[in-house]
C-alpha positions as protocol buffer text, in pm:
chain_id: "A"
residue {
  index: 1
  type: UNK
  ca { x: 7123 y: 4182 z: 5588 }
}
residue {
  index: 2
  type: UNK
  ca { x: 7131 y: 3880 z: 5857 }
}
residue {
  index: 3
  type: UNK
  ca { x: 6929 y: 3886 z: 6178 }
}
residue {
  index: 4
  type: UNK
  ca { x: 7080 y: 3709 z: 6500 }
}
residue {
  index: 5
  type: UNK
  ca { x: 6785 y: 3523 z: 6720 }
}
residue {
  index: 6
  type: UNK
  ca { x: 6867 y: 3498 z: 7072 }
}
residue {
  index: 7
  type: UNK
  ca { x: 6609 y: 3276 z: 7261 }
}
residue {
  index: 8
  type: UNK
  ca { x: 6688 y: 3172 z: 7618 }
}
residue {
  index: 9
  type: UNK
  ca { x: 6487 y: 3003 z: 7907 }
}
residue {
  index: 10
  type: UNK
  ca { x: 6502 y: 3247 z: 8206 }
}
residue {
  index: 11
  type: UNK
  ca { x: 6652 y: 3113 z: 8596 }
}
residue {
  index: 12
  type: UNK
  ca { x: 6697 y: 3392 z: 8715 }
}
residue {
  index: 13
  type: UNK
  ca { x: 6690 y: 3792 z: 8614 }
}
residue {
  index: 14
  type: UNK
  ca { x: 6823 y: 4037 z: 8854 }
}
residue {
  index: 15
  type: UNK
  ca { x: 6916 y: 4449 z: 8843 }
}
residue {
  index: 16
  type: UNK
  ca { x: 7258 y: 4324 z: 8731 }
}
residue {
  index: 17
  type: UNK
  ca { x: 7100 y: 4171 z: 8487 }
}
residue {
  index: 18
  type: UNK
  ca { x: 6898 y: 4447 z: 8410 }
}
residue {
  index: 19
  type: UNK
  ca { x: 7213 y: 4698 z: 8356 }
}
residue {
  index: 20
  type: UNK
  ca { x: 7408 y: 4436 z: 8136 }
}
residue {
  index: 21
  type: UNK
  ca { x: 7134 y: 4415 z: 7871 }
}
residue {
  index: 22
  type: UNK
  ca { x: 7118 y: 4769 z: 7876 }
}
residue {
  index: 23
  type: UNK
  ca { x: 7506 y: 4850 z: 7798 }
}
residue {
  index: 24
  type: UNK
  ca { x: 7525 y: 4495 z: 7578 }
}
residue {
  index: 25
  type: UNK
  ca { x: 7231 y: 4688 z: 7348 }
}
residue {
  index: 26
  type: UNK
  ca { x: 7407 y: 5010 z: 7353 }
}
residue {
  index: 27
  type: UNK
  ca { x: 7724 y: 4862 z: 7272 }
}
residue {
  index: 28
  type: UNK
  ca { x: 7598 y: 4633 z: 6971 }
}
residue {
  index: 29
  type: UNK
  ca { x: 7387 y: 4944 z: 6785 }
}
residue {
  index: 30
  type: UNK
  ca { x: 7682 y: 5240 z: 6897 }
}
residue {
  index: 31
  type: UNK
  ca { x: 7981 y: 5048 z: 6826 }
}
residue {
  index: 32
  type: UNK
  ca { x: 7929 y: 4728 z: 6623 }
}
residue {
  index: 33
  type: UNK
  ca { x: 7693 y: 4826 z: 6373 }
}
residue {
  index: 34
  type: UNK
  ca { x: 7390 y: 4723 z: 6461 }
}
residue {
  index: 35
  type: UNK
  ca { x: 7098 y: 4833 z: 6279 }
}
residue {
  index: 36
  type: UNK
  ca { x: 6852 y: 4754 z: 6483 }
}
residue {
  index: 37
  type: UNK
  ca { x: 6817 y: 4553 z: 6836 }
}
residue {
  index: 38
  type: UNK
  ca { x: 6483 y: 4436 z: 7024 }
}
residue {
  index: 39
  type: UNK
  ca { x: 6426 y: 4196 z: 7296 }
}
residue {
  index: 40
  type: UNK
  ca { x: 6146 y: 4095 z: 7501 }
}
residue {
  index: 41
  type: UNK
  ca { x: 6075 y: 3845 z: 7851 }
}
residue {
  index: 42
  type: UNK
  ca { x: 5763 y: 3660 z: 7853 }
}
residue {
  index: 43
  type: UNK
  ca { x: 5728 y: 3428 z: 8135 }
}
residue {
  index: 44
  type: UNK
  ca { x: 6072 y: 3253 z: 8192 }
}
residue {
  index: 45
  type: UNK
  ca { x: 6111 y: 3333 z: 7800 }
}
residue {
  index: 46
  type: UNK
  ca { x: 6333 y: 3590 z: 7644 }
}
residue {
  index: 47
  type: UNK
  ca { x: 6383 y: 3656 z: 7254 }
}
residue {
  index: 48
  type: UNK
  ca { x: 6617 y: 3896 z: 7107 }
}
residue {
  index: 49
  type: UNK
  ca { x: 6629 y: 3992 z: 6759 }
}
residue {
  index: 50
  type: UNK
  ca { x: 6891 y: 4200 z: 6606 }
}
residue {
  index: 51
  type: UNK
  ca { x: 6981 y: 4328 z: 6252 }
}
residue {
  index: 52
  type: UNK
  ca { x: 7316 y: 4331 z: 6108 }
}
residue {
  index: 53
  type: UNK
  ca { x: 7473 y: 4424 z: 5759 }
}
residue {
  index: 54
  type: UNK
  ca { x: 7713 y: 4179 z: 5742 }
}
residue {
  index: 55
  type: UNK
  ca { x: 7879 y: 3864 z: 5933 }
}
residue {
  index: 56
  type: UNK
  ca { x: 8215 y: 4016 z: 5991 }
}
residue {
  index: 57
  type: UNK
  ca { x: 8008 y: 4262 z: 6235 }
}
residue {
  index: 58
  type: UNK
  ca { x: 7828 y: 3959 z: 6385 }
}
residue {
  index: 59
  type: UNK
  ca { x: 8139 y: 3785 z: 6452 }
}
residue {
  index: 60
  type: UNK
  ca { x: 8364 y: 4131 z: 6592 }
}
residue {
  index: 61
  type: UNK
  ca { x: 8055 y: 4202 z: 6861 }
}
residue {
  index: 62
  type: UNK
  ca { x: 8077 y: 3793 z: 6966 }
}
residue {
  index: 63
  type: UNK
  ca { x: 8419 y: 3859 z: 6991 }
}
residue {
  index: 64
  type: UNK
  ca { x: 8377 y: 4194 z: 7225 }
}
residue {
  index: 65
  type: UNK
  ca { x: 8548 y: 4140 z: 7583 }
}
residue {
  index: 66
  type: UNK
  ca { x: 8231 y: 4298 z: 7763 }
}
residue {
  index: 67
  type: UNK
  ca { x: 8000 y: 4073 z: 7551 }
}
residue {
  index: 68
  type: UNK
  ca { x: 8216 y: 3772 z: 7645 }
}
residue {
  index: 69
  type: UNK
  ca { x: 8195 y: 3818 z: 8035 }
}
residue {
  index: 70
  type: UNK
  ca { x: 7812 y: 3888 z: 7935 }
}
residue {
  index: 71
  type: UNK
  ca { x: 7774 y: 3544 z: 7797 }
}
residue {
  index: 72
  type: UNK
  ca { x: 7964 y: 3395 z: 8087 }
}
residue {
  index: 73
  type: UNK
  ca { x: 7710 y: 3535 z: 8350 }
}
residue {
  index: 74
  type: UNK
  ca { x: 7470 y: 3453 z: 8137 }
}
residue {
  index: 75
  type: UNK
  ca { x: 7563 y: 3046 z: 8079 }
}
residue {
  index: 76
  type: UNK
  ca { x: 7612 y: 3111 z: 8467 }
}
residue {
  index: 77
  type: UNK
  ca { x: 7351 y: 3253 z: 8635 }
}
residue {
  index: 78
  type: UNK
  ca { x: 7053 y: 3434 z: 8425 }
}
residue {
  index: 79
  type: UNK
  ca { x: 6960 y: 3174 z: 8150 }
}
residue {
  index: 80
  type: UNK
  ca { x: 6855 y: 2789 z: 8208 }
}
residue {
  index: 81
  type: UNK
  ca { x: 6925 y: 2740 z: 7839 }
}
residue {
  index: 82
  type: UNK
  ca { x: 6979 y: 2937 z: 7540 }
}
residue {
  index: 83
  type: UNK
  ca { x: 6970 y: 2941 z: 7167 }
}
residue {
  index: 84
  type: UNK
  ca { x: 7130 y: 3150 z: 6891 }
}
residue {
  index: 85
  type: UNK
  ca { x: 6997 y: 3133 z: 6549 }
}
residue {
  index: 86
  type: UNK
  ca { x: 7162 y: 3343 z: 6274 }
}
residue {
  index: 87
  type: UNK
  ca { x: 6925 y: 3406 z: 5949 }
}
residue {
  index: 88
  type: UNK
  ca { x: 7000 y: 3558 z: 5630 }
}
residue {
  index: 89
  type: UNK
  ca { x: 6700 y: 3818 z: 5529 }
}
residue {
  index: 90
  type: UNK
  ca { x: 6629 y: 3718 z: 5185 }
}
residue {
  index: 91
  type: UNK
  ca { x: 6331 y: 3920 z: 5139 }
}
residue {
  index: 92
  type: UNK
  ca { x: 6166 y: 4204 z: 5365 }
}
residue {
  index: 93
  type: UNK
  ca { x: 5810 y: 4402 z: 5316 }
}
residue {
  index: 94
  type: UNK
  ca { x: 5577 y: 4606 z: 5532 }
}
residue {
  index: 95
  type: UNK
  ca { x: 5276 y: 4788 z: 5504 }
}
């Protein structure tokens, strides 16, 4: 399983915004494979987290049209700067 870490430094957040995360979510977990997908703002900071089963799905969803014009806006207009971290998971637990 590998996890893709989004972390970006907020300009500006609008409804927009708002709508694109919304269908970019949908999209990932309903068409992509996703297994799981959670974000949160704090401040002017956002982290996303989601869960995939393999890097061929990671790389088809980069690869989506919708997700590109996403990323554009995003490098445009929503996020000062942005990160993207993707993790194996070599070991997972819970209680």
């Amino acid at each position: 399983m590998y996890a893709v870490i989004f972390r970006a430094e907020i300009a500006q957040l609008d409804e927009e915004y708002s709508q694109m995360a919304a269908r970019m979510r949908e999209l990932a977990l309903q068409e992509y494979g996703c297994l799981e997908f959670t974000a949160v703002v704090e401040g002017a900071n956002e982290i996303a987290i989601s869960y995939w089963d393999s890097m061929e799905q990671i790389r088809a969803w980069k690869e989506n049209a919708e997700h590109l014009a996403a990323q554009a806006k995003g490098r445009s207009q929503w996020y000062r700067s942005y990160r993207v971290q993707i993790v194996e998971v070599v070991r997972e637990y819970s209680a």
